[in-house]
N, C-alpha and C positions, 0 to 999 in steps of 0.2 A: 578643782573643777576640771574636768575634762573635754577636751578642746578637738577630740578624735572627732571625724568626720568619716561618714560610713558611704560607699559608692554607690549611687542610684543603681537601682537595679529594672527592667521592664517590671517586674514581677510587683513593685513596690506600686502599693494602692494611692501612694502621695502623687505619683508619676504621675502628669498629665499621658493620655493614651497617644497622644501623638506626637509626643517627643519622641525624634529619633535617633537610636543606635545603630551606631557602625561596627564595622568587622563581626567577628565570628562571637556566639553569644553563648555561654554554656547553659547550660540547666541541669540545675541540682533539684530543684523542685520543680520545674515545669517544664513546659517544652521550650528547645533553644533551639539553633541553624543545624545543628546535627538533626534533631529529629525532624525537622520540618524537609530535610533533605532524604534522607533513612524512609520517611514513612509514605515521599511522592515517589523514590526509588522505585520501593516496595511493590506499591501498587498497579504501578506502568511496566514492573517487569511480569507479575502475575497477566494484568492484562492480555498484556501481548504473549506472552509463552503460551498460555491455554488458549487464546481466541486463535492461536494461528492452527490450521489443518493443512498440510502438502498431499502432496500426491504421490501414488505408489512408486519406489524408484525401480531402476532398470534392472532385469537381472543380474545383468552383470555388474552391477554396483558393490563397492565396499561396505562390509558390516558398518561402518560412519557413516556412509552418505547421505542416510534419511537423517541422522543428526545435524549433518553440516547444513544441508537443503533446510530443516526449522532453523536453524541460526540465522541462517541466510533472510527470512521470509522474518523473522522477527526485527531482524537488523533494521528491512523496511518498514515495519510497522513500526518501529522509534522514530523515524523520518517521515515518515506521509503513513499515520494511522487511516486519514480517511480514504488513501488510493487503497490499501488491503480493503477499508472497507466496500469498498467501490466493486475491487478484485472477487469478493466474497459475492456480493451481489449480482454479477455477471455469471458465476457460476450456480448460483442459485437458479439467476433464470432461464439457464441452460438445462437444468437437471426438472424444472417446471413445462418446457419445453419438450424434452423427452419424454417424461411420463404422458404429456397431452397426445403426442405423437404415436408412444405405444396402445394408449387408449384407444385410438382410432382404428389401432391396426388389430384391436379385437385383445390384445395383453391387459387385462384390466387387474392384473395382479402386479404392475409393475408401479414401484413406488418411487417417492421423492428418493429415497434413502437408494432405493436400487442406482437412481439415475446417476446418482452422485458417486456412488459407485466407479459406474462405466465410464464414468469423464473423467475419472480421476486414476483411468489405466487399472480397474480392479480384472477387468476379463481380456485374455488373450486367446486367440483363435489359433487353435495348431491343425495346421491341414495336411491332416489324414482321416480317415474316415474313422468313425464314432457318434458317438450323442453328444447332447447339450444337455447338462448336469440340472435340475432343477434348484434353482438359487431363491435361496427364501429367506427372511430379513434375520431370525435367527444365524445362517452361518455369516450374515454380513456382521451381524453385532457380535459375536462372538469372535471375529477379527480386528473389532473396532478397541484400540486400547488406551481409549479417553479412563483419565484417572478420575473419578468420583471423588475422591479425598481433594485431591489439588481443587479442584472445581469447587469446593464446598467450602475451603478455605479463601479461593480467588472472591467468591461471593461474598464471603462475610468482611472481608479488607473494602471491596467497594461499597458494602454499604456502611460500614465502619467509617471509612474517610469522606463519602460522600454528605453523610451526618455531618461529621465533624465540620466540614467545610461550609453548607449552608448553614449551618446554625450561627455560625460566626459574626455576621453583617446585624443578625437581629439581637445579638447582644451589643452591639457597636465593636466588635473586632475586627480590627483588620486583616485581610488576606493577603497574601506572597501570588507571584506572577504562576512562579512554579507548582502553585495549588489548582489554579486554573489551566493551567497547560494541562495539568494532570486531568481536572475533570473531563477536559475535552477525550482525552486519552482513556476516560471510563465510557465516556459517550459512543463512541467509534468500534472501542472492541464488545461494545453492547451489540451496536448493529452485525458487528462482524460475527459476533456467538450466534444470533439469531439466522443471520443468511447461511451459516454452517450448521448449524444443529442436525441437519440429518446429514452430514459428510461423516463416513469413516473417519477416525484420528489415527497416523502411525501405521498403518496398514503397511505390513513389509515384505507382502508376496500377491501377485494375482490368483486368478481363478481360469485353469487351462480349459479351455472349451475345445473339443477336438470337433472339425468339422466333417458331417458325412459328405460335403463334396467341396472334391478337390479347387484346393486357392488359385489355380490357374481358371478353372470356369467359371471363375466367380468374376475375377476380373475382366477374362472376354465376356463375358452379358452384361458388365458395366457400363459396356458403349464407350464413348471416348472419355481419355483418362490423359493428363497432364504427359507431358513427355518426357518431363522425369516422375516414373514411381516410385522410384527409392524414395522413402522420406527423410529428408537432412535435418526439421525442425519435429515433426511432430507423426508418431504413427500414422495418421490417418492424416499425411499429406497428399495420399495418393484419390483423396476423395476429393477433396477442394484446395488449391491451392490460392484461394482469395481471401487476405485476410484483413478484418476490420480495421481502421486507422489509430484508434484509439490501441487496439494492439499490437499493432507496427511501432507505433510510439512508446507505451509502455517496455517492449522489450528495448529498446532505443536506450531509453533512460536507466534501466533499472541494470542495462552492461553499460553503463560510465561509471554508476556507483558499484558496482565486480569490480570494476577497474582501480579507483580511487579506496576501495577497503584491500585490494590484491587478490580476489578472488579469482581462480583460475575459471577459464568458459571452457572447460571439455569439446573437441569436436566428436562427436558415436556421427559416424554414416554406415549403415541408414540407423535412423532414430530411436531410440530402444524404450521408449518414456515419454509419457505426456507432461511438459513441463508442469510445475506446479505454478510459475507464474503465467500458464496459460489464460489471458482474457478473452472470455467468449463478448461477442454481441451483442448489444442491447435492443431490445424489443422498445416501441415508444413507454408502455406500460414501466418499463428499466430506469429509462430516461428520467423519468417522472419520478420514481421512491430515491435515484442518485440525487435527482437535485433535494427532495423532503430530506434527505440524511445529511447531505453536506451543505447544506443551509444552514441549520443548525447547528451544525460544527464549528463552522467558523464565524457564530455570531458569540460563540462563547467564549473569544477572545475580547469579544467589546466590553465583556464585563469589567478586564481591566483597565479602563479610558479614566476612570477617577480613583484609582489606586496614588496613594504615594510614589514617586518614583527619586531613585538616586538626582537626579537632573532634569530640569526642564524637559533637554534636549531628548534624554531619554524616553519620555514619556509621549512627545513628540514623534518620535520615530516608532515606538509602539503603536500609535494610532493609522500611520501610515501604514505599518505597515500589517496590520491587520483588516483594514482597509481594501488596502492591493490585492492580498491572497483573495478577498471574493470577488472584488474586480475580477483579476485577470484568469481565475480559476471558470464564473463565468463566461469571460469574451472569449476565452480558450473553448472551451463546450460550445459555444452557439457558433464559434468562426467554426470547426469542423464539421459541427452537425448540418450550419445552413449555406455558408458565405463563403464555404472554401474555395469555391471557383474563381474568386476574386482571388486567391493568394495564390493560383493555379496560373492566372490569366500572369501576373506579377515576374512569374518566374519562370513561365514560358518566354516572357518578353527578354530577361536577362538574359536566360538562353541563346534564343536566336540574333542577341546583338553582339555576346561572346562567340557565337561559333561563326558569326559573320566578316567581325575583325580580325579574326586570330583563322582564320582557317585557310591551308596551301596559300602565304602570302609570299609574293617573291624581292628575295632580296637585291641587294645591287649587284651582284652577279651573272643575275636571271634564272638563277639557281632556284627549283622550291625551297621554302624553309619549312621544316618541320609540320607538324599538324597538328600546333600549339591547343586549337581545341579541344583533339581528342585528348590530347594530355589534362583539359581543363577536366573535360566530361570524366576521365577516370578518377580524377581527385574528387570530383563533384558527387563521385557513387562512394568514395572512400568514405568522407565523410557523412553520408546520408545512410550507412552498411555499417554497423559495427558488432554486427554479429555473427557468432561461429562458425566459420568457413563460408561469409559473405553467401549468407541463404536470399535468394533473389525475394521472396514475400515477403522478405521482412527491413526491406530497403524504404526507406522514407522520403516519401513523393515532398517534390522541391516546395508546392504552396504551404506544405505543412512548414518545413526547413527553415522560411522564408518568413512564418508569422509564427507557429505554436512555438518553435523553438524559441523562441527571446523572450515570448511568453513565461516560457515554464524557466528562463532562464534567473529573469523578474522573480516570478514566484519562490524560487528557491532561495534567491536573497533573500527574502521577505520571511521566510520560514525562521531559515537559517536568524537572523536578528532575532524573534522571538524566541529562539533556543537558549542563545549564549544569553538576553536578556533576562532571562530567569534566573540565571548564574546569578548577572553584573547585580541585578536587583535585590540581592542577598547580603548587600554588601553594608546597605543602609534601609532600616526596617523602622517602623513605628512601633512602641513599646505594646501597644494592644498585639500587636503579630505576635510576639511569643508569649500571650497569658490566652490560656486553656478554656474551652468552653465548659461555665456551669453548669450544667445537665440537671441540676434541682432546682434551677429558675423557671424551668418550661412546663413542671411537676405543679397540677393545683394545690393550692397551701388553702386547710378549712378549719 
């Protein structure tokens, strides 16, 4: 008689489906934690590699820079897919914008694709006299070097895994955290395709326009112009130097993470490129398709709330903290767009009760002592400035400092837990997570 005893396997049809296995699970015949890891890899680096489009770099840039610049913009899109999406969307409705604008001015040849163009540094103005080239969507597309192959493949993975993953719940399989992270992550470079689809890709030279009259007359009939025209942040600083909060902020955050990956912040004075993480303005109309998009994005983490989890606690903190991110993702959005006078009013008052205490106090000497305030207010710009060569429009006003910071400080824990929680989560799985979806079950049988 033989007494051998054979080791439960997921795969084995005696296995209750919801028995759990720990550690790493191979698969010989079906799918184990390598491919369930391999195949969300896959998909979220396609994603984000094709959905990202930069902007044209500086002349004087290195043959790598428009490489390092997508690595850079994908790097973000692994960490906040839905702020590129957001990013993608601001640009959109800039380039929506322009065209409405050239229309008016009688250009009715000028298109989505044109605009997108010109905000993304495709035409540069050399003043000397000459013409203006007539630019027509042919030599834009024939600059544009978006891969058809990659895209066609990036397509077939999303819908490949997207299949895979709903069909799963309606045979009673179970899902991994890391499958829904991902969907979210199909979700976000979906909108982000769509608000790009008429941007150039890779574009690696502009379009010289020579001016028939000379760039100094252009500027005297501009009327008043900022007092510095050099642009330190962006070519066309010398048009408006006021810039939206939500892009004050953005560049804020996105040089702490330069910092925290080591990425070097180049100082070019005067400016030679339109940042790629340049955030235009939102129109109300903007406002309204940002909330439609990240509404849904981050409801698609609640699908995990009745998942298996390693621990209670685990699972617990999952809740929380998918929870938070729309909390505080919305009170962040509605404090700046309506209520930020209150975070203004806040830290006007810390102000004037710091520069109140602390300012020409005299010691027991009778001696002045220093002018501990100004010292306060220099630290107070330190930390409010953390961009390249402390460009003054890009300084972050104290009510934001005061609320949105701790805000997004919040949020980013909360992020951050769902991240490594996909890991941790991998670690103890239900037998149904690694057995394969039938695909002849959904086939009518006659």
């Amino acid at each position: 008689m033989n007494n051998s005893t054979t080791t439960p396997t997921p795969w084995d049809g005696k296995i209750d489906p919801n028995t759990p296995f720990r550690g790493f699970i191979s698969s010989p015949n079906s799918r184990g934690t390598f491919e369930i890891i391999s195949s969300c890899f896959l998909t979220i680096f396609l994603c984000g590699w094709v959905s990202v489009c930069i902007n044209i770099p500086a002349p004087t840039a290195g043959k790598f820079a428009m490489f390092f610049d997508k690595c850079y913009m994908f790097l973000f899109s692994l960490l906040g897919p839905d702020f590129v999406g957001a990013l993608a969307l601001g640009q959109y409705m800039a380039a929506r914008e322009s065209v409405k604008a050239f229309k008016e001015s009688g250009y009715g040849d000028w298109t989505t694709k044109h605009a997108f163009y010109a905000n993304m540094g495709g035409f540069v103005v050399k003043p000397e006299d000459g013409r203006i080239p007539g630019i027509d969507k042919a030599m834009i597309d024939d600059r544009n070097k978006a891969d058809g192959l990659t895209r066609i493949l990036t397509v077939s993975q999303i819908l490949w895994f997207s299949a895979s993953v709903l069909a799963r719940p309606f045979q009673g399989l179970a899902i991994t955290t890391l499958e829904v992270t991902t969907i979210a992550f199909i979700f976000s470079s979906l909108f982000t395709s769509f608000c790009w689809r008429d941007k150039p890709m890779d574009v690696k030279s502009a379009v010289v326009i020579e001016l028939e009259t000379p760039l100094a007359d252009i500027l005297r009939e501009a009327g008043d112009l900022p007092d510095q025209v050099l642009p330190r942040y962006n070519p066309l600083d010398f048009v408006s130097q006021d810039e939206w909060i939500i892009t004050i902020l953005w560049h804020y955050y996105t040089n702490i993470l330069k910092t925290i990956f080591f990425i070097k912040r180049k100082r070019e004075w005067p400016a030679q490129k339109i940042p790629s993480f340049d955030f235009p303005s939102y129109s109300a109309q903007g406002e309204i398709l940002s909330a439609v998009f990240v509404f849904p994005y981050l409801c698609i983490f609640f699908a995990a709330w009745n998942f298996e989890f390693p621990t209670a606690t685990e699972k617990l903190l999952w809740c929380i903290a998918s929870v938070s991110t729309m909390i505080m993702g919305f009170v962040g959005a509605l404090y700046e767009g309506k209520y930020s006078n209150l975070g203004c009013g806040v830290a006007d008052i810390l102000r004037r009760w710091g520069s109140s205490f602390f300012l020409n106090s005299a010691d027991s000497t009778g001696l002045p002592r220093p002018a501990i305030a100004q010292q306060i207010e220099r630290f107070d710009k330190f930390l409010r400035n953390n961009s390249a060569g402390r460009v003054k429009m890009l300084e972050v006003p104290r009510r934001s400092f005061v609320v949105t910071h701790h805000l997004c400080a919040l949020y980013t824990i909360c992020r951050i837990y769902i991240f490594v929680e996909d890991f941790m989560g991998l670690r103890v799985l239900p037998a149904s997570a690694f057995r394969t979806v039938e695909w002849n079950s959904f086939w009518p049988h006659f």
